[in-house]
C-alpha positions in Angstrom: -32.8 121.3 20.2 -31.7 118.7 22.5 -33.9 116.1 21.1 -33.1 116.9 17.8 -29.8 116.1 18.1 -30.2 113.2 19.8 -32.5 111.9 17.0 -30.1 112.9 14.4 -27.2 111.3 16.5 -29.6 108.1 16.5 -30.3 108.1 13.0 -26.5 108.6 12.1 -25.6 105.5 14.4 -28.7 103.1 13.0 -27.3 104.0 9.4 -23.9 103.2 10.1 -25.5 99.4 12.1 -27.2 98.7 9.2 -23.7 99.7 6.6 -22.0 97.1 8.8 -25.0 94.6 8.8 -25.2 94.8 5.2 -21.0 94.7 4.9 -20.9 91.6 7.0 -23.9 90.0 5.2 -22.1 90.2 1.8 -19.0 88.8 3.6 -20.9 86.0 4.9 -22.3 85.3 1.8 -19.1 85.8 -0.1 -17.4 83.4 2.3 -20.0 80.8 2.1 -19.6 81.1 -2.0 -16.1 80.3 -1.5 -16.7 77.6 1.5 -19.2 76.1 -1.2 -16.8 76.5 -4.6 -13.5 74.7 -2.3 -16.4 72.0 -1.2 -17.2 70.8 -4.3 -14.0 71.3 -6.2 -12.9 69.3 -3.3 -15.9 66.7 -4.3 -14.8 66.7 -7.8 -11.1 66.2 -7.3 -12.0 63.6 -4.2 -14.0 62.0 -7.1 -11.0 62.0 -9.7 -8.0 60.9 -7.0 -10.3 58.6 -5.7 -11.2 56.4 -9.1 -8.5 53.5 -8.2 -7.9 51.8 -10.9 -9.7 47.9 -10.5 -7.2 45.4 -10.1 -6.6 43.1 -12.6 -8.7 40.0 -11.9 -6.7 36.8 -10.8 -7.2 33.7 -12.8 -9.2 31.2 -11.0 -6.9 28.3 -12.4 -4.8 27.3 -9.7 -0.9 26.3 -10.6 -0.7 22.5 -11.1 1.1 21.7 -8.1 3.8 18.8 -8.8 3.2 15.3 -7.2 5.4 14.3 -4.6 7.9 11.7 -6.1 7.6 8.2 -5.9 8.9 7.0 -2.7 10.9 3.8 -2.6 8.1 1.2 -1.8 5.2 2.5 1.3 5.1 0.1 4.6 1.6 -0.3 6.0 0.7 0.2 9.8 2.3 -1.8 13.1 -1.4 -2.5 13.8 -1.5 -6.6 13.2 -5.2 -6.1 13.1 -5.5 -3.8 10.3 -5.0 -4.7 6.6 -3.0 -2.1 5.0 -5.1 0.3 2.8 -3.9 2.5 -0.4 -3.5 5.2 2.9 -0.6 3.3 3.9 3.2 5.4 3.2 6.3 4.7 4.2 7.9 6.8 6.4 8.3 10.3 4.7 4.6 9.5 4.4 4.1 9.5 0.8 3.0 6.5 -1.4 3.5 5.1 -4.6 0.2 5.2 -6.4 2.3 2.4 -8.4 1.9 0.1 -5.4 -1.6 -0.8 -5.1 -2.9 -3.6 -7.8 -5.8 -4.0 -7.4 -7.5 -1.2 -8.2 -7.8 -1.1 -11.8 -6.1 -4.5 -13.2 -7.5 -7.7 -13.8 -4.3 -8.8 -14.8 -3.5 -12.5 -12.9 0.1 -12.7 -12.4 1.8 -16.4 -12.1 5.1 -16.9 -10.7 7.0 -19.6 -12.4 10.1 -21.4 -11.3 11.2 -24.1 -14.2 13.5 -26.9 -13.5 15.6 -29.7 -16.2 15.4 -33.0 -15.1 19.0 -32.6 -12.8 16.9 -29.9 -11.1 18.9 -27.8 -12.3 16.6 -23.8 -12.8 16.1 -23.1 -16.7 16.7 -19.3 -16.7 16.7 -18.2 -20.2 12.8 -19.1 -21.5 11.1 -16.0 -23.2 7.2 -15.5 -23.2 6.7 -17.8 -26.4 8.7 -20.9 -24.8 5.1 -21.0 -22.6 2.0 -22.5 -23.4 -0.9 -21.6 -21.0 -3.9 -23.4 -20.7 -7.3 -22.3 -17.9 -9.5 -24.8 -17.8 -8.3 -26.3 -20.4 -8.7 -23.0 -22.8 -5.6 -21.9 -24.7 -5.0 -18.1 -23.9 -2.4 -15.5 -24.6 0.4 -14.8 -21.9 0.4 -10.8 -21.7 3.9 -10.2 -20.3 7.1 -12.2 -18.7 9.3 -11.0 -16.4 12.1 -12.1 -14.4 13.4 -11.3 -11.1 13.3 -7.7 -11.2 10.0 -7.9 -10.0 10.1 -6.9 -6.0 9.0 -9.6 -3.6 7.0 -8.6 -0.6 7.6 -11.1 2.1 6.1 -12.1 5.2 8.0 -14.9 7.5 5.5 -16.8 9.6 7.6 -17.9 12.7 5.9 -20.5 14.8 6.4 -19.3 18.6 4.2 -22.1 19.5 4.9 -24.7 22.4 5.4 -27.4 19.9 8.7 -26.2 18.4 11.3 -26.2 20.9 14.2 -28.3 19.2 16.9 -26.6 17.6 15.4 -23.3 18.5 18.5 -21.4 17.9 20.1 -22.9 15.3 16.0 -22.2 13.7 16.8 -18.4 14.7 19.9 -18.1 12.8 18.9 -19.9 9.8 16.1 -17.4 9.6 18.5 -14.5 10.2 20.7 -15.1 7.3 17.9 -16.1 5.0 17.0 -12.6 5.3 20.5 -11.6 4.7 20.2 -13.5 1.1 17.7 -13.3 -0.4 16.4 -9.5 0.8 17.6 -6.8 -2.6 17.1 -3.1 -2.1 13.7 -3.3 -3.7 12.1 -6.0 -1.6 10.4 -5.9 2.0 9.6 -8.0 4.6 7.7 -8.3 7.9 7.4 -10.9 10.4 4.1 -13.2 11.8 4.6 -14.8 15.5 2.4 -17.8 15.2 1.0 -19.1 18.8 -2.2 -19.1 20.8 -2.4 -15.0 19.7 -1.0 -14.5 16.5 0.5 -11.0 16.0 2.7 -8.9 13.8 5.5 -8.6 15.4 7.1 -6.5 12.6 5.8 -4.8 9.8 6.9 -4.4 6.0 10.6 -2.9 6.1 13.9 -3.4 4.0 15.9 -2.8 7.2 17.4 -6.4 7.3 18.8 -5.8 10.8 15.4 -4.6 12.1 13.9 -8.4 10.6 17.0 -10.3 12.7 16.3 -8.0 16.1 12.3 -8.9 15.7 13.2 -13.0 15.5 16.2 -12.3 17.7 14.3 -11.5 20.2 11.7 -13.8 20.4 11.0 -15.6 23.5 11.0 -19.3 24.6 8.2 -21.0 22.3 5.1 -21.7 24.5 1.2 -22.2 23.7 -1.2 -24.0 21.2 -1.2 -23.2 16.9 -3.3 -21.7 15.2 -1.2 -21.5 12.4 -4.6 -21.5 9.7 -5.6 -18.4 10.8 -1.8 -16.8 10.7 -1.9 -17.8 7.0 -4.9 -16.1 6.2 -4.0 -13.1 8.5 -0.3 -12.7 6.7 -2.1 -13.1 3.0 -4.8 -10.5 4.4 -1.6 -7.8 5.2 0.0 -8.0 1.8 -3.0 -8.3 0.0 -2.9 -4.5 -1.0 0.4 -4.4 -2.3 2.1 -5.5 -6.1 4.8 -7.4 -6.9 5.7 -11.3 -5.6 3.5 -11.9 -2.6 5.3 -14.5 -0.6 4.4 -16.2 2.7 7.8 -18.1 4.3 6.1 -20.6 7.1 8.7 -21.8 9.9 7.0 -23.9 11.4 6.4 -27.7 12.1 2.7 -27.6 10.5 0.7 -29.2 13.4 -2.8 -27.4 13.4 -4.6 -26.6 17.1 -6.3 -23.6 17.5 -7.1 -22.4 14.3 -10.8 -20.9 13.7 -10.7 -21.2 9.9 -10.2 -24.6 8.5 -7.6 -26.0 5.6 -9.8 -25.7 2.9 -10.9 -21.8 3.6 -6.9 -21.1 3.8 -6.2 -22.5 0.8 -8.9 -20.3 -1.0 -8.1 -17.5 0.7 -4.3 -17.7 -0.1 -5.2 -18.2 -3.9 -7.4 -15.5 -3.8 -4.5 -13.2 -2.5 -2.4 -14.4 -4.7 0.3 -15.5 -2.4 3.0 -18.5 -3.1 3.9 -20.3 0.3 7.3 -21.6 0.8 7.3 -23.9 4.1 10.2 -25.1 6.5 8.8 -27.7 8.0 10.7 -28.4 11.3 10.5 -29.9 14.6 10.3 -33.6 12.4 14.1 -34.3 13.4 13.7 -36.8 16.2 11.3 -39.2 14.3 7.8 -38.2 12.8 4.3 -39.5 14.8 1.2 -39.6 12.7 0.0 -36.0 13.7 3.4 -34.6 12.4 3.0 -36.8 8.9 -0.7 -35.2 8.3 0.4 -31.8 9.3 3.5 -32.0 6.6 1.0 -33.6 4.1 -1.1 -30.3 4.6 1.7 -28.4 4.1 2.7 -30.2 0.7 -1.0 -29.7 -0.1 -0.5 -25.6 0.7 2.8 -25.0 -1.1 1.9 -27.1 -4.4 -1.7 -25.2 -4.6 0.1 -22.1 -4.8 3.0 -22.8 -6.5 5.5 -22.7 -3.8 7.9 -25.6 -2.0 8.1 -27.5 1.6 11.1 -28.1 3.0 11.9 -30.8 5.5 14.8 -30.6 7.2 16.3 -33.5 9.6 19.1 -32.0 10.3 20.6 -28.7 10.9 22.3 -28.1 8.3 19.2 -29.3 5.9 17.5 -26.6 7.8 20.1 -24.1 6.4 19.8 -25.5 3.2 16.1 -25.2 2.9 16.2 -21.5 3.4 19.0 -21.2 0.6 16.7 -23.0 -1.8 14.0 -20.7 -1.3 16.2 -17.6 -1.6 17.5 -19.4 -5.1 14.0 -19.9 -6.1 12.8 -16.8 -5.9 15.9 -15.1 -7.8 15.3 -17.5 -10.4 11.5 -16.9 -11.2 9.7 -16.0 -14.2 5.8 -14.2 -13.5 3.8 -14.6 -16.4 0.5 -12.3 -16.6 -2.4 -12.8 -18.2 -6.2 -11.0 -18.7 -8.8 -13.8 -17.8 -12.0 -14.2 -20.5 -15.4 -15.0 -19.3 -14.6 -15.9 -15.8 -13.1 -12.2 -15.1 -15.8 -11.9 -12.1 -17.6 -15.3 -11.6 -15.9 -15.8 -8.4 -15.4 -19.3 -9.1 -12.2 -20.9 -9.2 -10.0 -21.6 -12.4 -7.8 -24.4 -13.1 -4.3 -23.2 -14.5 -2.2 -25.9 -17.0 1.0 -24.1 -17.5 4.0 -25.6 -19.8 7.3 -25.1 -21.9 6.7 -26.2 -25.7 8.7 -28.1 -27.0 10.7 -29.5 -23.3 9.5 -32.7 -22.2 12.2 -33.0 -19.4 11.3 -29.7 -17.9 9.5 -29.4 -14.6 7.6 -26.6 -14.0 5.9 -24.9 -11.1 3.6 -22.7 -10.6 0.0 -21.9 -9.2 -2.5 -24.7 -9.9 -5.5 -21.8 -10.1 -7.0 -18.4 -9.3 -10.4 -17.4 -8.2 -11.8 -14.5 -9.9 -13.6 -12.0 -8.0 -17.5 -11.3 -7.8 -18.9 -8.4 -9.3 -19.2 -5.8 -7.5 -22.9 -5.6 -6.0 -23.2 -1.7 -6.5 -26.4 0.1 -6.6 -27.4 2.1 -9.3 -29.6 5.1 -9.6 -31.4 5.7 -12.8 -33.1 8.5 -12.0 
């Protein structure tokens, strides 16, 4: 009886182990159908909330981004051994793409000054009072203008030991040449010419900064080599529009020079650059040296349609640089596109008059060289 109530007791506990195995089985399984319905409504609504909506695509087209303004006119470097380059900006550090000339334009400019037979300048000529002639071909002038066009100038002071007379009085003649003849649209730098010519200040409109650079110069000392200054000066404005004008002070007596007359004259053509020359140091009595030197520099000025100026005296000396300054607010700078000879490289003889005025004198330029074509290599391929 014992053992049959244990084994019924057994059976009775077994049945109610395997009620709650089966009980906690259906939970399980009712727990994982929920576990599984939250995970993928969770999917489907991760799905839904997650869909971003795609951006809207940004134009590729970038916003034209304005220019900087035109500057008032770019300086190049203080390095005297650099010509300036279309990188050159004045000092915000911008440039004019106005400024550099040569780029695109075969234009030829020709400043004009045109004098009546008291000397007297003849200011009121339009473009069809001129007659142009290259070698000896009749051809159109393109455009006049007057003196609104802007002068860049460089002064080439000789610092040499052969100019010692006068020295100051030379100083302050310089100094208020500046003063006249410099307008708010013009610039200027200054050449020392010596054994070592350098640039002792660059392109600037700052008239006070042009009188402290010759103020300062020291006593003159050394040999000339005032070719190669000419060519240097011509070389530095080369890159620049408007009146290119080289001022020489200076008593014209050649030493040192590595380039000869005749390469400075071609050079200065071909950089289209007028020469106005004070010719000094001739005041106590001229030797033969000093009358070949100023024959040179009559030579140099007329080729280019400039002037020499020979003072004897100090106050010719002032007078000189007054003339120039009157000169160049009187000019006149005819333009004209050349024919066949546009890039021969040969030089051009210019014939330049006023119809219809026998008593006029005119000056200008006696010729330009035209540049060689470009030797650039092709690929066909």
């Amino acid at each position: 009886m014992g053992r049959l109530a244990a084994a019924k007791s057994e059976s009775r506990t077994g049945a109610a182990s395997f009620r709650l195995k089966k009980l906690a089985s259906r939970s399980i399984g009712f727990l994982s159908s929920v576990c599984l319905l939250f995970c993928f409504s969770g999917l489907t609504l991760a799905g839904q909330s997650g869909r971003l909506k795609e951006p809207t695509p940004k134009s590729s087209r970038k916003k034209p981004q304005t220019p900087a303004g035109p500057v008032a006119e770019p300086s190049p470097p203080a390095n005297p051994n650099k010509t300036p380059s279309s990188s050159a900006g004045d000092a915000n550090g911008e440039i004019d793409s106005t400024d550099i000339v040569r780029v695109s334009s075969n234009l030829v400019p020709i400043p004009v000054s045109v004098f009546d037979a008291r000397g007297i300048a003849l200011t009121g000529l339009r473009l069809e009072d001129f007659e142009l002639r290259v070698d000896g071909q009749l051809r159109n002038i393109s455009d006049l203008t007057r003196t609104e066009t802007n002068v860049r100038m460089a002064m080439l002071f000789d610092n040499s030991g052969s100019i010692d007379f006068a020295r100051e009085f030379e100083k302050q003649a310089a100094k208020h040449f500046f003063r006249k003849v410099m307008r708010p649209i013009d610039e200027a730098a200054i050449f020392s010419i010596g054994s070592d010519n350098y640039l002792a200040q660059p392109l600037t409109k700052d008239v006070s900064l042009l009188e402290r650079t010759i103020e300062n110069f020291a006593r003159p000392e050394g040999s000339t080599s005032l070719f190669d200054a000419i060519i240097e000066a011509a070389a530095y404005l080369r890159p620049y529009s408007g009146r290119r004008v080289l001022v020489i002070v200076s008593d014209g007596v050649e030493t040192t020079s590595r380039n000869d007359f005749e390469t400075t004259i071609r050079q200065v053509l071909a950089d289209d650059c007028q020469i106005f020359i004070v010719q000094t140091g001739l005041y106590e009595g001229a030797n033969l040296r000093a009358l070949a030197a100023e024959r040179r520099m009559e030579q140099l000025s007329g080729q280019t349609g400039g002037a020499v100026y020979v003072p004897k005296t100090t106050d010719d000396l002032d007078a000189a640089f007054q003339q120039i300054a009157a000169d160049l607010a009187q000019q006149y700078v005819l333009s004209f596109y050349p024919g066949e000879e546009r890039r021969d490289g040969r030089f051009h003889l210019i014939d330049l008059r006023v119809k219809a005025r026998k008593d006029v004198r005119v000056r200008a330029r006696k010729g330009y060289y035209s540049p060689k074509p470009s030797n650039v290599a092709t690929n066909d391929r």
